[in-house]
N, C-alpha and C positions, 0 to 999 in steps of 0.2 A: 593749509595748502593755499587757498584763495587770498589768504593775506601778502604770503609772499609774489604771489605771479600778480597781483597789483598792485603792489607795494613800488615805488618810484625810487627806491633803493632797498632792493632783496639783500647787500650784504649787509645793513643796521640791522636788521630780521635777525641774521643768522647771531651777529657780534652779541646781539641782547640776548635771544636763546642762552648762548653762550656763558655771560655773566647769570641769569638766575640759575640755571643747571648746577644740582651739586657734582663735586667730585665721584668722579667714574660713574655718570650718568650718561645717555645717551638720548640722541636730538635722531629721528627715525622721521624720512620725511619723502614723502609720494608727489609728484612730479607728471604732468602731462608732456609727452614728449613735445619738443618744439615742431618737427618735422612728421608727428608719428601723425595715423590714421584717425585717434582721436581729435587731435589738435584739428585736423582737417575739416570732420566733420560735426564740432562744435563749431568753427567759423562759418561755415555754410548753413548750419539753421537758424531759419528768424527766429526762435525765442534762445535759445541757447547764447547767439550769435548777438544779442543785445545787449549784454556785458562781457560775454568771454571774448567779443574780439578786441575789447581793450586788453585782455591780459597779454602778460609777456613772458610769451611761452621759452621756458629754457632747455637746453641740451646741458647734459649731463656733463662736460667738463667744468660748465659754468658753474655748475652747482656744488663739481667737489672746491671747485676754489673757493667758493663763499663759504664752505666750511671751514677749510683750512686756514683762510687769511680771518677766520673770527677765532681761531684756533685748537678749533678740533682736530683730534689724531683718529687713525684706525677709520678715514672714510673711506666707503665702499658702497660697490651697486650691490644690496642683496637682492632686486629683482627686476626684470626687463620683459615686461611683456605687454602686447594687446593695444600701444601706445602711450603705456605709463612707464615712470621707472621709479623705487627706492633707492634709497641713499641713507646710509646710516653714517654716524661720527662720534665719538667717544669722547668726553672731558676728563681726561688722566691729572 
């Protein structure tokens, strides 16, 4: 998770996932909401706040696009709570 939210390009993340994933494997990946309560209150504390506010907190459409345009099928949020969210994707 920390690779990707400071990674300076999250879709090479997702395209290499991608390529080493065997067939009909699955990339299952948790996510600090951009806008959610967590995000919030990692950026407001000073030790937290010392490297998480470089991260680049995303919202969940961005995230099913970087699955898809590296080409996964079958994405989906399987959970949304407490200011995180899942996202799963399938390599068929």
């Amino acid at each position: 998770m920390m690779t990707v939210i400071f990674s300076g390009d999250p879709s090479f993340v997702f395209t290499e996932a991608f390529l080493v994933l065997g067939f009909g494997g699955q990339l299952i990946i948790s996510f600090i909401e951009h806008d959610g309560s967590v995000a919030r209150q990692c950026k407001n504390e000073v030790v937290k706040g010392q490297f998480l506010r470089y991260a680049r907190y995303l919202v969940t459409d961005e995230v099913s696009a970087f699955y898809r345009e590296a080409g996964f099928q079958k994405v989906s949020i399987a959970r949304k709570a407490s200011g995180f969210f899942l996202l799963t994707g399938s390599k068929q």
